[in-house]
Structure formats: structure tokens, C-alpha cells
C-alpha positions as CSV (number, residue, x, y, z in Angstrom):
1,X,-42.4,51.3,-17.2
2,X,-45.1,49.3,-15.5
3,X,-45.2,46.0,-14.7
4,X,-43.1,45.6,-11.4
5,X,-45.2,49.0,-9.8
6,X,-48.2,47.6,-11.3
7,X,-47.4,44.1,-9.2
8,X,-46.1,45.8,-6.0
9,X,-49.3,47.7,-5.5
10,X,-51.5,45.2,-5.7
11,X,-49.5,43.2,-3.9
12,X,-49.0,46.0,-0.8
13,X,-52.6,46.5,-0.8
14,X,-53.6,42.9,-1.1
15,X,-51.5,42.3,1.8
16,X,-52.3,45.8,3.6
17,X,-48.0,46.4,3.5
18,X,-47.8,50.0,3.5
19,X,-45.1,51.7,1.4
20,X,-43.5,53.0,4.4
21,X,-43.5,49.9,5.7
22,X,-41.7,48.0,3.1
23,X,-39.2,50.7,2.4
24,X,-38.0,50.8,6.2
25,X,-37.8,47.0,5.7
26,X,-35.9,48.0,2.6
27,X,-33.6,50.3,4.5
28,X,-34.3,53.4,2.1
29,X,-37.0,56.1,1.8
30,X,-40.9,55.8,1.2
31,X,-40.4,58.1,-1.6
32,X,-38.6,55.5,-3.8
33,X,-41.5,52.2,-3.3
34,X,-43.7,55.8,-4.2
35,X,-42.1,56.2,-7.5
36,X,-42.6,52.1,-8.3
37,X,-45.9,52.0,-7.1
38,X,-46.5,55.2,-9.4
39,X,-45.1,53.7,-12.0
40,X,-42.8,57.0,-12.1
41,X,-39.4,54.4,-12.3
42,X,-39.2,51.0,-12.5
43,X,-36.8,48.9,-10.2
44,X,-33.8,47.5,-11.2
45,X,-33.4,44.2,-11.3
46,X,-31.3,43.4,-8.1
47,X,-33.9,45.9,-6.2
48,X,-36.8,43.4,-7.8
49,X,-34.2,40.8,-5.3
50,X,-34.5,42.9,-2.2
51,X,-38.0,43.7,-2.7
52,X,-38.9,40.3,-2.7
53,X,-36.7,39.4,0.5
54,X,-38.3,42.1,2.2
55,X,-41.9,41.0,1.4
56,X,-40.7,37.7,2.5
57,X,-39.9,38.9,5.9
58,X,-43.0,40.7,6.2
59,X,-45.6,37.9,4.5
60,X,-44.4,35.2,3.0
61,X,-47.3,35.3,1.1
62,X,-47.2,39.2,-0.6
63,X,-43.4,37.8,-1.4
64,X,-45.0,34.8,-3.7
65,X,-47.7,36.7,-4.7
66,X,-45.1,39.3,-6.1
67,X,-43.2,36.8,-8.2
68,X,-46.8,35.6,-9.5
69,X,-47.6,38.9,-10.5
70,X,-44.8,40.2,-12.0
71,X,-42.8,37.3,-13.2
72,X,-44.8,34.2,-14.1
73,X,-46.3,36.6,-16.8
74,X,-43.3,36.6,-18.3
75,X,-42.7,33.0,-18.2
76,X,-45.6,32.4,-19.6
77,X,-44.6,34.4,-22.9
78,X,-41.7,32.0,-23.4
């Protein structure tokens, strides 16, 4: 587990997107973008989809900055 919660908090506190925030976006409760941020579960990959789509709608920005974070990375290795 790691690297997805690892990119979504910095990106929700680069961008000052509370968890709340992004999970009500998300439809679903705070408790899960806890667990991620926590690194206590990792998303799956369609939720890396909808997490993405609902940064979008709430800063463009913290949506890119997300796929920098957790997905160039990997690119990168290839």
C-alpha cells in the first residue's frame, strides 16, 4: 500500500481539498479518502478514475497534480 494515499495527501493539502470535501464530491463517506490518505487501503483502480474526476471538478490543477504524483512515477520506470 502506498503510493496513491501517499499522492492524494499531498495533493489535498497542496490544494487545501479537505477529505470531506472530496469524498462528498465522490458521493461516499470521509472515512474511506481517510483510509487512502492513511495509507490503511489502497484504491482500486477505477476509484483512482473517479478520484481524479472529482479533483478535476474541484481544481483542475490537484486533478494533474494527482496523475503527476502517482502515475508519471510509474511511467518513468518503464
Amino acid at each position: 500500500m502506498g503510493r496513491a494515499g501517499r499522492a492524494l495527501k499531498e495533493t489535498l493539502e497542496t490544494y487545501a481539498i479537505s477529505q470531506n470535501k472530496l469524498a462528498v464530491t465522490m458521493g461516499m463517506e470521509r472515512t474511506v479518502v481517510y483510509r487512502w490518505v492513511h495509507e490503511r487501503t489502497d484504491p482500486t483502480g477505477e476509484t483512482i478514475v473517479e478520484i481524479v474526476r472529482s479533483l478535476n471538478q474541484l481544481d483542475p490543477s490537484a486533478a494533474k497534480a494527482f496523475i503527476a504524483l502517482y502515475l508519471i512515477p510509474v511511467l518513468n520506470e518503464y
